[in-house]
One Martini backbone bead per residue (centre of mass of N, CA, C, O) as a GRO file, in nm:
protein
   46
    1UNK     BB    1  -0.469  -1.133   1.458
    2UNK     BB    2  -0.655  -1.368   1.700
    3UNK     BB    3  -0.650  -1.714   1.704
    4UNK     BB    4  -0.833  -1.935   1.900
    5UNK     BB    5  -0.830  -2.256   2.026
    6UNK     BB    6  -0.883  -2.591   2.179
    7UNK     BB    7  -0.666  -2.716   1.985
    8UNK     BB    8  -0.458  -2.885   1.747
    9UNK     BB    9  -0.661  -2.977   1.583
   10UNK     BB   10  -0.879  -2.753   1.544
   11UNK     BB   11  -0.652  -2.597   1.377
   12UNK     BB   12  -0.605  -2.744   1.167
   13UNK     BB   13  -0.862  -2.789   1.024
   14UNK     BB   14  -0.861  -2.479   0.979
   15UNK     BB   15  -0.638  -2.472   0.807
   16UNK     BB   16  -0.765  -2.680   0.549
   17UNK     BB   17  -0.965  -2.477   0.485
   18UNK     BB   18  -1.074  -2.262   0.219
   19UNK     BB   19  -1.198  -2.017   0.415
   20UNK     BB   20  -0.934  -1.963   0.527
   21UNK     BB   21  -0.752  -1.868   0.247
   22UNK     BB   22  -0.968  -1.649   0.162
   23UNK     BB   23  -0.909  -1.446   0.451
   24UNK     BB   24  -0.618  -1.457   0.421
   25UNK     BB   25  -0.620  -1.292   0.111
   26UNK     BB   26  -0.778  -1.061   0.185
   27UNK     BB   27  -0.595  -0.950   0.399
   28UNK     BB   28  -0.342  -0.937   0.225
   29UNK     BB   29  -0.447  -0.732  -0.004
   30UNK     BB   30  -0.481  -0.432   0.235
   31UNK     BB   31  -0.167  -0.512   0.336
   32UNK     BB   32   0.166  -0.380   0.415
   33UNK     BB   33   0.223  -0.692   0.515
   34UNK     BB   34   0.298  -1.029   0.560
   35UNK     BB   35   0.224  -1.243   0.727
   36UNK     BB   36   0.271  -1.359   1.079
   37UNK     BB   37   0.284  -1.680   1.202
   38UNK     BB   38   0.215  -1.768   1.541
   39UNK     BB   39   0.273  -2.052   1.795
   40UNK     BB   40   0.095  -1.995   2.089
   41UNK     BB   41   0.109  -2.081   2.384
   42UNK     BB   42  -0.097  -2.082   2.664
   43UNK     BB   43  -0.060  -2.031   2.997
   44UNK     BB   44  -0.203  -2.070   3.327
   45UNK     BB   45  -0.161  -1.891   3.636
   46UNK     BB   46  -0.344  -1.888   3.995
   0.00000   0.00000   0.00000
């Protein structure tokens, strides 16, 4: 799963929501191993 955000602080924000680690256990839970989390800045070149 990848979830883009617009800024680094409303990443942080959603970090602390009850609501995200509900999802994160609900996937967790069905998953057959530990999710693995990378911080991708995504850069674009036109």
């Amino acid at each position: 799963m990848i979830v883009e955000f617009p800024s680094v602080e409303s990443a942080a924000i959603s970090n602390d929501l009850l609501v995200t680690g509900e999802i994160t256990a609900s996937i967790a839970s069905i998953a057959l191993e530990p999710p693995t989390l990378r911080n991708l800045d995504v850069v674009r070149k036109d």
